[in-house]
N, C-alpha and C positions, 0 to 999 in steps of 0.2 A: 433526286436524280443527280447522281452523278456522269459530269462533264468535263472532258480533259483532250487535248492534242498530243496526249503523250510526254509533252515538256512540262505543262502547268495540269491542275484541277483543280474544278470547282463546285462545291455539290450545292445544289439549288435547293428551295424548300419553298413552304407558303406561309403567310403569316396568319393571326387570326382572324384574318378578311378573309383570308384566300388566296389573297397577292405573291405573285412568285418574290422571293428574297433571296438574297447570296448568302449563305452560311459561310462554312467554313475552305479558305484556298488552301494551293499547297503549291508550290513551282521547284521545280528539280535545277532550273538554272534560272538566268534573267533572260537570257533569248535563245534563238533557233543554233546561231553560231555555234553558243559552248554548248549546247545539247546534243550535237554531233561531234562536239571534243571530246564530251563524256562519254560517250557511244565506241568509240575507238579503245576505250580502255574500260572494257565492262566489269572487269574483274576488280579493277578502282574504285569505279562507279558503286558498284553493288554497296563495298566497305563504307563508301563514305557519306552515299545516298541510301543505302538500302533500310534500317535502322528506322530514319524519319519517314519514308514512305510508308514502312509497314504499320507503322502508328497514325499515321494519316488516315489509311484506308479503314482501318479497325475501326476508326470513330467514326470515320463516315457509313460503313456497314452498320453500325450501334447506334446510330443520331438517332432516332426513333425508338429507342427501348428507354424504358423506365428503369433507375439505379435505385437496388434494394440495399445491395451487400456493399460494408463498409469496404470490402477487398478491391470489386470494381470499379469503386467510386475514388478508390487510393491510384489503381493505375490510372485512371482518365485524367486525374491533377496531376499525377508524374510525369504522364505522355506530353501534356500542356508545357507542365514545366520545364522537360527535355524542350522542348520548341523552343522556352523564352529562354534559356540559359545557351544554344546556339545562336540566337540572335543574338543575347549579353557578349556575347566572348568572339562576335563577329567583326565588331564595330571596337572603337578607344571610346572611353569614356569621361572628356573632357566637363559634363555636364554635372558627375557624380564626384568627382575629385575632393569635393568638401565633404559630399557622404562617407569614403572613404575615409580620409583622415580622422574625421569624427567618429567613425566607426572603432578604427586602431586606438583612439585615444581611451572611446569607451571599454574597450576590450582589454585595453593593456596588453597589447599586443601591435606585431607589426606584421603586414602581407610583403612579402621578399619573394621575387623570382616568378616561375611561371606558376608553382605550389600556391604560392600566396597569391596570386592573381586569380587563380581558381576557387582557391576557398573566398576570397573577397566577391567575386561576382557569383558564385554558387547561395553564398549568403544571399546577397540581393533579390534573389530568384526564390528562397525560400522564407523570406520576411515576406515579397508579394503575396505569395502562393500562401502562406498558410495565415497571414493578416489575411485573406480573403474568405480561408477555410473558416478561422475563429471568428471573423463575422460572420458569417453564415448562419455557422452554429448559435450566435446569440441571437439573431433573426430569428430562425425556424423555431427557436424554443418561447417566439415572444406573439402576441395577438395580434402584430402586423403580417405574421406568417398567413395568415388565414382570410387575406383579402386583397394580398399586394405580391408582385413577383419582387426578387432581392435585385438589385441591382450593387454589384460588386464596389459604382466608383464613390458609396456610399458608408466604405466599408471602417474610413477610417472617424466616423463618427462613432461604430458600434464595440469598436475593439474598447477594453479593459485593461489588459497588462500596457501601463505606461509605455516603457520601452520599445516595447512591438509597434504602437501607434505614432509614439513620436519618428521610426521609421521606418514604418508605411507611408506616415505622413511627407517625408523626406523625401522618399523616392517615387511613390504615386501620384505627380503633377504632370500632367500636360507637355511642360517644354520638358521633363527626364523621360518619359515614357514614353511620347510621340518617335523623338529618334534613334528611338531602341526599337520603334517595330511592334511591343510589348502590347500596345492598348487593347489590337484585335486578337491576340492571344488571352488577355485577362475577359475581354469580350464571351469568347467561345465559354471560357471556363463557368461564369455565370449563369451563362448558357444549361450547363451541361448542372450545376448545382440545382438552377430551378426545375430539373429532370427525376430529381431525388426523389423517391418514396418516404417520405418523413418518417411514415408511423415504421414502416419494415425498418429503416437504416439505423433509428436510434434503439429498436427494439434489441438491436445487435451494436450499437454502438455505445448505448448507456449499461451496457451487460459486463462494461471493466472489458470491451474489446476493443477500445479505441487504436492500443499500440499492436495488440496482436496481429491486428486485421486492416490497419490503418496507416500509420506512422511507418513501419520496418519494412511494409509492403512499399511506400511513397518512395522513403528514400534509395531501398534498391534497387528500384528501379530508375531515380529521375541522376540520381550519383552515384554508383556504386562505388566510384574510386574513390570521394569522400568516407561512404557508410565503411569500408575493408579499413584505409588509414587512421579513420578516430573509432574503430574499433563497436558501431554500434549496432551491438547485437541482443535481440529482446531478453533479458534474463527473465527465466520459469521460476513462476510465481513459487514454485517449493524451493528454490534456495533464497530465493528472498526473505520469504517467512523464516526460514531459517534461522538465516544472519538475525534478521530483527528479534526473535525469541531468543539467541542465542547471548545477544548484545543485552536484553535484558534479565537473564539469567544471571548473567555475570555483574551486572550492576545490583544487582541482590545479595549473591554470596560474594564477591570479589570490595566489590566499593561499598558495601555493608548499606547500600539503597535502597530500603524495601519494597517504595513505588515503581521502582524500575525509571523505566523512560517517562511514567506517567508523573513521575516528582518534577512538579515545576522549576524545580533549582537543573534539570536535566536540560541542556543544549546540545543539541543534535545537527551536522551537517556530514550533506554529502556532497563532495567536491565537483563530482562529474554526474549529475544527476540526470542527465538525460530527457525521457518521459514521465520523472517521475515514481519511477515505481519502488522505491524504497521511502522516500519521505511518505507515499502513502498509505503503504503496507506499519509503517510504523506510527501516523497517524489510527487507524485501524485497531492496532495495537489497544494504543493510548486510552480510545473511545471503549474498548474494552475493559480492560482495566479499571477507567473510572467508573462503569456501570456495575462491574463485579465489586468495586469496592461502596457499592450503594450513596455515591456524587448523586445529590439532585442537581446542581450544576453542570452536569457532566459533559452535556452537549456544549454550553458556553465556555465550559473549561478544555477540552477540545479545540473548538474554534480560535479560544487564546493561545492553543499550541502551536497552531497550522500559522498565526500571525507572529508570533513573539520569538518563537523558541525550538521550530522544526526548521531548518535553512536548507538551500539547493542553489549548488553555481551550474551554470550551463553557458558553452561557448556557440551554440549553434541554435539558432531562431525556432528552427522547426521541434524539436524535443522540448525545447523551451515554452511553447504556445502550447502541449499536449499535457506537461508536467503539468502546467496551471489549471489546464480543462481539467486534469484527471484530483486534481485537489479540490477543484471549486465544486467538481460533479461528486463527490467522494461528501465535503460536508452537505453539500444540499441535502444527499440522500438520506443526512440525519437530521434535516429543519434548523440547520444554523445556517444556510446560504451566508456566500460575502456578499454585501453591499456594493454597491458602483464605486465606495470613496476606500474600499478595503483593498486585500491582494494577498496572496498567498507570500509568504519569505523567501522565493525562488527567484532568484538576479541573474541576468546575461553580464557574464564577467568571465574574465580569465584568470579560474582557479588557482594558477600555480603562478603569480604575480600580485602585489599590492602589501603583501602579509608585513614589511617593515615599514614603518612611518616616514612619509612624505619626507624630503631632503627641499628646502628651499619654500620658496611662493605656493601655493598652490596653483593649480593647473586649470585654467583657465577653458574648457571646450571649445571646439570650434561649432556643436550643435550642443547650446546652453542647456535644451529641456533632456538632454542625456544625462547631466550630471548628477542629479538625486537618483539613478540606480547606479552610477561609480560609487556614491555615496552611501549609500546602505548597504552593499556588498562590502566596501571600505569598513565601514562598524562591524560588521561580521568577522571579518578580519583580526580586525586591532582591537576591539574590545570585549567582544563576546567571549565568556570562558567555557568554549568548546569541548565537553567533556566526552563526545562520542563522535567518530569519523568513520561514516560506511558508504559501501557503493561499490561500483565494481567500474575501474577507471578504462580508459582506453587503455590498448596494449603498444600498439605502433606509433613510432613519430611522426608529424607532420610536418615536411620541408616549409618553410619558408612562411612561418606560422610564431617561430620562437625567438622572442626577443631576449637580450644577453642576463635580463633579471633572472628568465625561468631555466635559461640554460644552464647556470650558476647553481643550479640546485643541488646537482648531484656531483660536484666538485667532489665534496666531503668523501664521499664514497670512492671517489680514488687515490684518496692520500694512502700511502703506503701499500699502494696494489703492487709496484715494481719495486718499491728498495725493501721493503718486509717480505712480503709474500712470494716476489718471483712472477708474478704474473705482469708479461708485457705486452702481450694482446688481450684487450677484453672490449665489451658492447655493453651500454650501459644506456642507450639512446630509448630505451621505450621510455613509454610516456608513464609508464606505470610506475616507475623508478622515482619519479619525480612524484608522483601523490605520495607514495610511502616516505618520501623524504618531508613532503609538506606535513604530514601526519604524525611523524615521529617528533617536527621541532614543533609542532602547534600542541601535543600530546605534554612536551616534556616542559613549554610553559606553563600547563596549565597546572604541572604538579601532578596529576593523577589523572584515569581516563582509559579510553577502549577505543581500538582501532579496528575494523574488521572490513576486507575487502577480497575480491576478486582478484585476481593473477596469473598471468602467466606462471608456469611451474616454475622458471629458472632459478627466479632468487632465492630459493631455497635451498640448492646443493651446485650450481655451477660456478667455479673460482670465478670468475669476474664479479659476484658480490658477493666475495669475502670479506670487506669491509662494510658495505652494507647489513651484514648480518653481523658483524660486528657492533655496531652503532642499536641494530635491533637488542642485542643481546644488552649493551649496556644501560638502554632505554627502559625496557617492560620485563616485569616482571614474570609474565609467562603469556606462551605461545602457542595457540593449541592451530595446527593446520592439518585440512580435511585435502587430502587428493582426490580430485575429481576425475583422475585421465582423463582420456580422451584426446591423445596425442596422435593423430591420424597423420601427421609428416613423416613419423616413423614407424605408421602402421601398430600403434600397441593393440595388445592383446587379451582378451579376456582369458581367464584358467579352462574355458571349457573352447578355446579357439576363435568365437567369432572375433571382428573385430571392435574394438573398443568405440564406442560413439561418441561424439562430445556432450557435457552434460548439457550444454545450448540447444541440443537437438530436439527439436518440436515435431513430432510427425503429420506432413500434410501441412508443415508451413516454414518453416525455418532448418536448413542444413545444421545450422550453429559453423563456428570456427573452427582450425584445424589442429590448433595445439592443442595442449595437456592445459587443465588450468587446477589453481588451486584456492580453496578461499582459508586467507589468512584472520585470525582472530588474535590481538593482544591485548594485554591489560597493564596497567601500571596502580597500584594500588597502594606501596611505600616502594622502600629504599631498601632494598632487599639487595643480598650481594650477589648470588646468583638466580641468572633467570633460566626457570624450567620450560625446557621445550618439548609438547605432545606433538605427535604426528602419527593419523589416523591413515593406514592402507586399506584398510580390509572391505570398503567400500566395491564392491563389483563393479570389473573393466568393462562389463558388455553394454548392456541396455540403459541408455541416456537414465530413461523412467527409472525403473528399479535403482538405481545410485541416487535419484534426487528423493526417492520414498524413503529409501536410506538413513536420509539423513534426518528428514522426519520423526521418525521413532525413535531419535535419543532424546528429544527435546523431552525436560521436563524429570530425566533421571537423576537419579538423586547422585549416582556414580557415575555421572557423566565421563570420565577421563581412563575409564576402565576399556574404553574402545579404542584407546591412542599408546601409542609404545611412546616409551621415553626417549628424543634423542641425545645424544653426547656430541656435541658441536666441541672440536680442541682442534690445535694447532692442527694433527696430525691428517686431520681430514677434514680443512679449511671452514672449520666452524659449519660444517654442515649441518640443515636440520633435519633430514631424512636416516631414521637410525639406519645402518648397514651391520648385520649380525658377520664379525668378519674379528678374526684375534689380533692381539696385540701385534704378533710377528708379523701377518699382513701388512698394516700398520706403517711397520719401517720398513716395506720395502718401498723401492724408488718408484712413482708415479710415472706413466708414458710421458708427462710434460715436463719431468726430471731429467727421463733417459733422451730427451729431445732437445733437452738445452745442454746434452755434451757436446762438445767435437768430434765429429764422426773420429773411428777408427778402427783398424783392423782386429779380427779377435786374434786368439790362438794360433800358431801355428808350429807343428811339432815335428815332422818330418824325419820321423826317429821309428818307421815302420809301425807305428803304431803301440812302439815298448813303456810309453806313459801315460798311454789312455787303455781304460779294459770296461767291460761291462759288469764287471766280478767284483766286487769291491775287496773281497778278500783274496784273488787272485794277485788283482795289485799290490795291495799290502804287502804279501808275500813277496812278491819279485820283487818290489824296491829296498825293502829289509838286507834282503841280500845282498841287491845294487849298491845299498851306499854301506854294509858292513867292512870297515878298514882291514879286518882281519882276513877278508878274501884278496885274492890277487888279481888283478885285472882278466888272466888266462882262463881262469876258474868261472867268472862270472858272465867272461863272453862263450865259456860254451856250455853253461847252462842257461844262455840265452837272457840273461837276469837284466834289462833297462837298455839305456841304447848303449851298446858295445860295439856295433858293425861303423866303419868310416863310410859317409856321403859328401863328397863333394867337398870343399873346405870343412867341413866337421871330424877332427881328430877324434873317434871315440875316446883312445887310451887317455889322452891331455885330458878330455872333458872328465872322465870320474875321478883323476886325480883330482884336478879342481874342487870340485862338489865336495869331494870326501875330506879336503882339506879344512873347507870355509863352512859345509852348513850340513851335519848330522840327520838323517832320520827323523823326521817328523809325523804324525798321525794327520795332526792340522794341515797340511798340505796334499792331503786327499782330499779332493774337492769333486762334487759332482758338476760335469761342464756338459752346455748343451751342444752337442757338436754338429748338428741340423735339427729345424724342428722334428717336433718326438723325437727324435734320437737322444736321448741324456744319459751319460756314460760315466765314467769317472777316471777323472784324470790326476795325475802326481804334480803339484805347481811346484816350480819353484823358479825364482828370479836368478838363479846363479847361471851364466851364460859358459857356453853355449849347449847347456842339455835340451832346451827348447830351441829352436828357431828360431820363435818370436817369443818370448814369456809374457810381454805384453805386460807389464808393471803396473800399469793404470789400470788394469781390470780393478786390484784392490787396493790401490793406495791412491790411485788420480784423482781427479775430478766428482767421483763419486763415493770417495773412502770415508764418509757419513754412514755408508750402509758397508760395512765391510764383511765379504763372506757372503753377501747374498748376493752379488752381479753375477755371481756362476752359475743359478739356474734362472 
């Protein structure tokens, strides 16, 4: 039953006695006062109350249904979440101030502004919430499921990933949770776990649907300002596969590997790993491989990869706890499960920080049992020779997240944007900039190696990473990129008209993102002087599916690169890597962001009735022949009308062709075609000797822009 005066609600229920008990509240203000404050301004109220009400009522309408589907079971934990992250962000939190700091230390990073104040308590909310998820999960999968209901505050006995547990353990006590509100929120949520249908949820949850149906559903709904800024959105399993066949393809023929990824000398990380889904698709891989190459150890050789020599950084809890379920569920299902004292090579760290050695003391925590995952993500770093970097990174930056180490990354990439190149506005702030910067120095120490990731289209052809493609080109040896379109901000387009889909798009669960994206593959393999760069178009703008089937059906060709045009990246079209079929003379002419960095100024003007412009070009010809022939007389030439000969206003005809005919003869070269309105293009007689123009305007071809001389006139 639900109970409410309009201001609060309460829905009642009975226990297993019978006994009436208080479930879950909800209160729209603290008293009657501000509830007719609120009421006054309904259209307020709605925005700021209406959100939480409606997720109120939903679970109390639902309190009595049985959770099958990992989807419903995702909103019911978000809804939750949405409640304890309005409470987190209601209240100061003078109690967490050491979690905090220890948090920034472990992360290598710092929370700045009201950005960083939100990812730091957004985090808090999703180490509860899914520390409570991942114990669940080792509950319901263990023989106390079968005779004991879970109780949540239990939780951080059963958690595994160190990290997670030492804080969960941090934040889930008594004096931090009580005055946050939190406890009968994590209450409810236990609640609503021990509601689960075990056998239906995992029959869909152990099916490799954990992120589809779980993870991407949680976070869009309980953040979506977070999931839009770090960029996270579920990549389909077919460009996954992809990359990962692709990566080992090339470590066969490229780095002369014949194991591929499956050669234990192979080190593997993905910087922004998410939930996982590349360390496991490439685990997958591995397991293959070793069984086709007849390993009776195969299974234990395997499980030595997923410990030793597959790595994953993750800056955010909740991917982080799903990454390791989908590893540890991944070997189970091949009879090598990890042990209690074991852990997948997946660290909560921040990727784009730590990779130079310590300067001074070491660093002390302010929460000590943190330090051993600084510390092993630290070894990944500085001593592992990383011979493979994939994954698909966030695209957007996050305010008040970036400390001056990571920001420092992508310096490099603008040394000589403005005194070389000319380029004085550019953006270089995604986040994506900075993996590929992490990737190219971690690549070029290692002497040799393969990059393949996800991207934003830009860095491939927009001047702002002209130097960045620079630094690519002096790096690797060759570049083969697949355009994916799917650039829905400017509406692209398929050849047969619909419009382009992003290749993210999952039908019946995920829109995907709005840009064009592309996934970049490099190799560095010697010391080669120039690097070739493939770029594959032919991939269909229309349907998400068909592009990513696409891509599937090259794997495994013998002539893999017969699907990619060769580009020519040169000065003239800023090292681009998108070929453009266009000639030389194209070429030099002047770019919009050329003709934008002149001085504005006036074109032509002739005011000579029209006697040096004509649309004939051999009309012209002819009359000016005549016009500046010495051997005619002034009388003769004005009345066969030959050039300007009639006086306007201060313009002396007669003086004017004496002039001309004294200082500068007949020329063909001074027929020029000028545009004298769009489409209109005519042709006009230039010449600089005053006053047979009005204005001759000199700088058309000798100014500012007499690098392209001869072509400012059309």
């Amino acid at each position: 039953m639900l109970v409410t005066n309009y201001r609060a609600f309460l829905l009642i229920g009975r226990d297993a006695h019978g006994a009436a008990v208080r479930l879950e509240g909800f209160s729209l203000t603290e008293n009657e006062q501000d509830f007719w404050s609120m009421c006054s301004v309904p259209r307020e109220a709605a925005e700021q109350y209406g959100p939480a009400l409606v997720d109120y009522i939903r679970r109390a309408l639902t309190q009595s249904a049985p959770l099958t589907r990992p989807d419903d079971l995702a909103w019911l934990m978000a809804s939750y979440a949405r409640d304890a992250l309005r409470r987190v962000e209601a209240v100061d939190l003078p109690a967490l101030a050491g979690v905090r700091d220890g948090l920034e230390q472990a992360l290598g990073m710092s929370f700045e502004g009201s950005e960083g104040e939100h990812f730091f308590r957004s985090t808090l909310v999703q180490t509860l919430f899914y520390g409570v998820f991942s114990a669940w999960v080792q509950w319901a999968n263990s023989p106390a499921a079968n005779h004991e209901r879970f109780d949540w505050q239990t939780a951080g006995w059963l958690l595994r990933v160190p990290m997670v547990r030492v804080l969960f353990e941090q934040i889930a006590t008594p004096t931090r949770l009580g005055p946050l509100g939190l406890v009968e929120v994590l209450e409810w949520t236990g609640n609503a776990l021990n509601r689960v249908d075990r056998q239906a949820f995992f029959a869909a949850f152990d099916a490799g649907q954990a992120v589809q149906y779980f993870y991407e559903p949680f976070l869009a709904q309980f953040d979506p300002q977070l999931r839009e800024k770090f960029g996270v959105w579920y990549t389909p399993p077919e460009i996954v596969q992809f990359m990962v066949e692709r990566v080992d393809e090339i470590l066969r023929s490229e780095l002369g590997i014949a194991r591929g990824l499956a050669d234990p000398a192979v080190h593997v990380l993905d910087p922004c790993c998410g939930t996982g889904s590349f360390l496991v698709e490439t685990l997958r891989h591995i397991g293959r491989r070793l069984q086709g190459d007849g390993d009776p150890f195969w299974a234990e050789d395997l499980k030595q990869a997923a410990l030793n020599r597959i790595f994953g950084f993750e800056l955010m809890p909740a991917p982080f706890v799903i990454a390791h379920w989908q590893i540890g569920a991944m070997l189970a299902a091949e009879n090598v499960g990890l042990s209690e004292a074991e852990r997948a090579s997946v660290y909560l760290t921040n990727s784009l920080t730590g990779w130079e050695p310590p300067v001074g003391p070491r660093e002390r925590f302010l929460i000590p049992d943190l330090e051993p995952e600084r510390d092993a993500a630290e070894r990944v770093k500085l001593q592992t020779p990383i011979l493979v970097i994939i994954g698909n990174p966030p695209y957007s930056a996050f305010a008040g997240t970036s400390p001056d180490q990571e920001e420092g990354l992508v310096e490099p990439y603008k040394e000589g944007l403005e005194d070389v190149w000319g380029i004085k506005k550019y953006n270089l702030d995604e986040l994506y900039v900075r993996f590929f910067r992490i990737a190219e120095r971690r690549i070029g120490a290692t002497g040799r190696g393969i990059v393949s990731m996800i991207s934003n289209y830009s860095w491939t052809e927009y001047p702002s990473f002209v130097v960045m493609r620079e630094h690519l080109l002096r790096r690797f040896d060759r570049i083969w990129i697949e355009n994916m379109h799917g650039n829905r901000e400017i509406s692209e387009r398929a050849p047969d008209g619909t419009t382009s889909e992003t290749v993210f798009a999952m039908a019946g669960f995920s829109p995907g993102i709005r840009r064009g994206v592309t996934i970049g593959t490099m190799v560095r393999s010697s010391d080669r002087e120039e690097c070739e760069v493939l770029y594959r178009n032919d991939l269909d703008a229309g349907r998400a599916a068909a592009r990513r089937h696409a891509l599937l059906t090259t794997l495994g060709d013998a002539d893999r690169d017969r699907h990619y045009e060769r580009a020519t990246p040169s000065r003239l079209n800023r090292l681009s890597f998108r070929p453009r079929p266009v000639s030389a003379d194209y070429a030099a002419w002047p770019s919009v962001q050329d003709l934008a960095g002149v001085e504005p100024f006036s074109g032509l003007s002739e005011k000579r009735k029209n006697t040096l412009i004509d649309h004939d070009r051999t009309a012209l010809e002819a009359r000016m022949r005549r016009y500046l022939d010495p051997s005619l007389t002034f009388d003769e030439i004005s009345a066969a009308r030959c050039g300007p000969s009639v006086d306007a206003g201060r313009f002396n005809a007669r003086r004017a062709r004496e002039r001309i005919v004294a200082e500068e003869p007949f020329s063909p070269d001074n027929l020029k075609r000028y545009a004298v309105l769009p489409l209109d293009v005519r042709w006009a007689y230039h010449t600089n000797v005053r006053p047979i123009w009005n204005e001759p305007r000199p700088e058309l071809g000798c100014g500012p822009i007499k690098r392209i001389p001869n072509r400012c006139w059309e």
